[in-house]
C-alpha positions as a Markdown table, in Angstrom:
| # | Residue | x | y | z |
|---|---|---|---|---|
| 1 | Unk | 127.1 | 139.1 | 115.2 |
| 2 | Unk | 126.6 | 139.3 | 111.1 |
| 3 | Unk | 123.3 | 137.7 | 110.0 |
| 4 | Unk | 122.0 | 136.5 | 106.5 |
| 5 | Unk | 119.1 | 135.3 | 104.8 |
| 6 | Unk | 119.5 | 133.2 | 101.9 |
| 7 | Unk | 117.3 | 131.9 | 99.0 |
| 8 | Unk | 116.9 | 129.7 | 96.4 |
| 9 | Unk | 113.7 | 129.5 | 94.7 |
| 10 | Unk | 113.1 | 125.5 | 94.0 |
| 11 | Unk | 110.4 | 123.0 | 94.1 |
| 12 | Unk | 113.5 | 120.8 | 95.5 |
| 13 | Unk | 113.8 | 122.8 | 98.8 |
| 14 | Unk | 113.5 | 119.7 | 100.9 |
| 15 | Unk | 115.6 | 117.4 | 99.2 |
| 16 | Unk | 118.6 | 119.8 | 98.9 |
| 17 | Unk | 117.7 | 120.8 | 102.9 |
| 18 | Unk | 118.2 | 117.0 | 103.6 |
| 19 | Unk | 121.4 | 116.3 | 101.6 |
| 20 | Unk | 123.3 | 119.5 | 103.2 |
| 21 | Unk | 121.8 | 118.4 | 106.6 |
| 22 | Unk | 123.4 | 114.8 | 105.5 |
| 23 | Unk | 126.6 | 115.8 | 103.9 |
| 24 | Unk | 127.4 | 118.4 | 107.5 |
| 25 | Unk | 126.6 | 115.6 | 109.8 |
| 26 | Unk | 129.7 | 114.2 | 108.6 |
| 27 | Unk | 131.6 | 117.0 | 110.4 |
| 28 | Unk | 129.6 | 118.9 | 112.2 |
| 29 | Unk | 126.6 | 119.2 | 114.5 |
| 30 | Unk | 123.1 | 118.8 | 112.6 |
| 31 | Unk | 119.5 | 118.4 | 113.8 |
| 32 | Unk | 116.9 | 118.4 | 110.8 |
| 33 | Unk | 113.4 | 117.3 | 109.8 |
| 34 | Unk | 112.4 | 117.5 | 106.0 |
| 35 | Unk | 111.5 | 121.0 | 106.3 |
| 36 | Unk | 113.5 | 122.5 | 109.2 |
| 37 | Unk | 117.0 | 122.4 | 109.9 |
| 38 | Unk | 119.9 | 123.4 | 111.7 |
| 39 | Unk | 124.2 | 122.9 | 111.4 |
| 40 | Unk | 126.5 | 124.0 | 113.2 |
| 41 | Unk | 129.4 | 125.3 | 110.4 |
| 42 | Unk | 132.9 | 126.6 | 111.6 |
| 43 | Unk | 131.8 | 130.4 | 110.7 |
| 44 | Unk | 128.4 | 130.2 | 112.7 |
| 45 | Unk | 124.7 | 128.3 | 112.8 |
| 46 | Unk | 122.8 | 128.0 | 110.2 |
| 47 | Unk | 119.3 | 127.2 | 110.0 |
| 48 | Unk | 117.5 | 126.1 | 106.8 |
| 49 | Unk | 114.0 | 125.5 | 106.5 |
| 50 | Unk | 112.1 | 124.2 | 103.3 |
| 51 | Unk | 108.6 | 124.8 | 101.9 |
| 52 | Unk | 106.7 | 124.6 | 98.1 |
| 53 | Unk | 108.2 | 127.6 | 97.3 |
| 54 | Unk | 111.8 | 127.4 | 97.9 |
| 55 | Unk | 114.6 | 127.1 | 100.2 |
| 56 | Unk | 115.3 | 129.6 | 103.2 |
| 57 | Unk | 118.9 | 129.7 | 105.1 |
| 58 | Unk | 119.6 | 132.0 | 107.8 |
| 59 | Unk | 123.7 | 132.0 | 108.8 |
| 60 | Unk | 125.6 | 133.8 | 111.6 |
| 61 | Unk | 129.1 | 134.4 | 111.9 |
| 62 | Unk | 131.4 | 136.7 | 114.1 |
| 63 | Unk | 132.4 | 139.1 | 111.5 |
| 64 | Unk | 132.2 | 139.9 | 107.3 |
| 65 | Unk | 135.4 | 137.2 | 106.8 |
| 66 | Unk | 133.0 | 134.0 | 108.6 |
| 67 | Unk | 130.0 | 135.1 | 107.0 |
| 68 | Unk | 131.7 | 134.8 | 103.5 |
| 69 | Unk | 132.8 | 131.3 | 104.8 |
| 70 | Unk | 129.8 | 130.5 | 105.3 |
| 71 | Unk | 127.9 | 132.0 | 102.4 |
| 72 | Unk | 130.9 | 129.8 | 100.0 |
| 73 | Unk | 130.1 | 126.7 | 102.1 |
| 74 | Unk | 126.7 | 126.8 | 101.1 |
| 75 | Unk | 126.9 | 127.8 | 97.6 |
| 76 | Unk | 129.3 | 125.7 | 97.1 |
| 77 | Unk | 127.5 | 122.7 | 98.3 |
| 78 | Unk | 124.1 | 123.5 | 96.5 |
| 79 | Unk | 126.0 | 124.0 | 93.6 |
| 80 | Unk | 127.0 | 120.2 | 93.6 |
| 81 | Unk | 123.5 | 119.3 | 94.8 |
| 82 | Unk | 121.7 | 121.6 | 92.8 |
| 83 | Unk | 123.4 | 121.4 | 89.4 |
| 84 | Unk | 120.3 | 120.4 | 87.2 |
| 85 | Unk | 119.0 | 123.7 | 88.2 |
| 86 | Unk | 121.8 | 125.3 | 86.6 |
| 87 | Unk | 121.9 | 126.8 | 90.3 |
| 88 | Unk | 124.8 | 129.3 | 90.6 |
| 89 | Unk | 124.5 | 131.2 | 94.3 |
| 90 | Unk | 121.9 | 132.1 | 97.0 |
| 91 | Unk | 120.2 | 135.5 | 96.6 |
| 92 | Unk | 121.9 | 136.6 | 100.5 |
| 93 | Unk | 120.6 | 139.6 | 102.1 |
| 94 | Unk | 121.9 | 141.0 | 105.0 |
| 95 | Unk | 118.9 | 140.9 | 108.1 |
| 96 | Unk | 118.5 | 144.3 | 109.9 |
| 97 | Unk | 119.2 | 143.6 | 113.3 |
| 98 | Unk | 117.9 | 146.2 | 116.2 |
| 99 | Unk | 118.4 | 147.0 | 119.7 |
């Protein structure tokens, strides 16, 4: 299982967590609060959680092909949400996994 950590550094964290918690629950499986939440997208779960600092996403997918999904379905979306923050992409880092 591929893992990433996404962020976006915003005051906004909370709003955008609640309209991409919103705008999923129209296809998929979401369960959030204002500051934590979780979707289930095609590539794998994602959990997003909000604070005053920013916004933090963790995905999972199966292999590098779902992980891009993913990373595009949420880039994509902020970018929409996000736009008077000139935001672009996520700074994605892979997470170091051990035994």
């Amino acid at each position: 299982m591929h893992i990433q950590i996404g962020r976006f550094e915003t005051p906004h964290a909370s709003r955008y967590l609640q309209q991409l918690c919103k705008h999923f629950a129209h296809k998929v499986e979401v369960d959030y609060t204002s500051t934590e939440g979780r979707a289930a997208l095609p590539p794998g779960p994602a959990t997003l959680e909000a604070n005053e600092a920013g916004l933090t996403v963790r995905l999972s997918a199966k292999d590098d092909a779902g992980m891009g999904h993913a990373r595009a379905i949420i880039d994509l979306h902020l970018k929409k949400f996000a736009f008077r923050e000139n935001f672009e992409e996520m700074v994605w880092e892979p997470m170091v996994q051990t035994a």
